[in-house]
N, C-alpha and C positions, 0 to 999 in steps of 0.2 A: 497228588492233590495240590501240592505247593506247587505244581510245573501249570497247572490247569488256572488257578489264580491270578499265575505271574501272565499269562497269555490274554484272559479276560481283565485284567487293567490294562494291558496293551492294546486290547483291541480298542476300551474303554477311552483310551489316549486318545490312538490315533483316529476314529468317530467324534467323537466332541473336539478335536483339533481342527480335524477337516471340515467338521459342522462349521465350526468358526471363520475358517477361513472362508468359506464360500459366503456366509452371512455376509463377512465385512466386504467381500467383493461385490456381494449384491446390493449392499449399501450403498457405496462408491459408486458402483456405478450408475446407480439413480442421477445422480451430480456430475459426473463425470464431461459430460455436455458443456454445462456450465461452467466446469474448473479449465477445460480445454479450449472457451473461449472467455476467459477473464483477463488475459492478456493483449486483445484484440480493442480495437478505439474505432468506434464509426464517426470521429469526429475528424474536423479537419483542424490541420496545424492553425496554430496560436500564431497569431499576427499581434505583438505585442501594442503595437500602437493606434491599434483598434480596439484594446479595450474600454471600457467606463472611465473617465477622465471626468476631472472636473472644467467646470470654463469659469474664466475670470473677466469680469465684466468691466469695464474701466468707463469712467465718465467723459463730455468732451473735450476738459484738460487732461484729459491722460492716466488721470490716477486712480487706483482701485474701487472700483464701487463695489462691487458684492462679488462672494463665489458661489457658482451653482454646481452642486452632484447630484447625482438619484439615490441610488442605497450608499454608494462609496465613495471617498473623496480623496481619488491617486492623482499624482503628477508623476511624470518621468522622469527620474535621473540616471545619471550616468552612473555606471559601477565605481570608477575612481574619484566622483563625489560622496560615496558613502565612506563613515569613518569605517577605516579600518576592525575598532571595538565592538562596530554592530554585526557589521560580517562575522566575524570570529561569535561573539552571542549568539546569533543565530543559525551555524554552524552547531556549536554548544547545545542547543537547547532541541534543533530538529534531528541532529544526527551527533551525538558526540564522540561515534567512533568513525569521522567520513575520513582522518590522516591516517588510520589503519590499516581499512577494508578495501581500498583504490577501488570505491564505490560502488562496491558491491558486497553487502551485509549479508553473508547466509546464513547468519545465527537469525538474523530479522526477517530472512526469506521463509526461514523452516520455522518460525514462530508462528508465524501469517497461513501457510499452507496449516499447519496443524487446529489454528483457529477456525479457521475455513471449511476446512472437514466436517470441525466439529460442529460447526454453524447449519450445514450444507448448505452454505452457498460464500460470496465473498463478503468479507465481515470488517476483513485487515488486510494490510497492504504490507510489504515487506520492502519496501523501497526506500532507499536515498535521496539526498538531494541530485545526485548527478543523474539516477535513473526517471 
């Protein structure tokens, strides 16, 4: 009798196991589409100097009359015009493990893919500043 029990939770296991598993396959792969192209971009590369700029409008002496933007008000500078302090802050505050990972975070990859899941679809990004 004790052999007939121990066989009926085994069976009990491995049916509610297997049930499981095939669930969560069936689940995934509702999404699966979707997760296998969320790494894909139908856009074209960023020409950085064709972004929203402001223009600076100067009078007929020379000197500033007005600035015009639409939603944003960038100007262009050079990398070795920024202090140092703010790179590093900004570094700090979007990735503060980027001198760790050599930019590639898989604590932040597998954070993102398990949000995602859980989401079914893309929720979060697991990316770095160098990716």
């Amino acid at each position: 009798m004790r052999r007939l029990v121990g066989v009926v939770r085994l069976a009990a296991i491995v049916l509610f196991g297997g049930w499981a598993v095939a669930f969560t396959v069936a689940a995934l792969a509702l999404r699966l589409a979707e997760l296998y192209g969320a790494n894909t971009s139908t856009s074209a590369e960023i020409d950085l100097d064709e972004l929203a700029l402001r223009s600076v409008v100067f009078d007929t002496h020379g000197a500033e009359f007005d600035v015009l933007y639409d939603v944003e008000n960038r100007e262009l500078v050079r990398l070795d015009a920024i202090s140092p302090s703010v790179i590093t802050s900004l570094i700090v505050v979007e990735d503060e493990g980027f001198w760790d990972h050599n930019g590639a975070d898989a604590k932040a990859v597998g954070r993102a893919f398990i949000a995602n899941v859980n989401e079914g679809g893309v929720e979060q990004g697991g990316s770095t500043i160098t990716q």
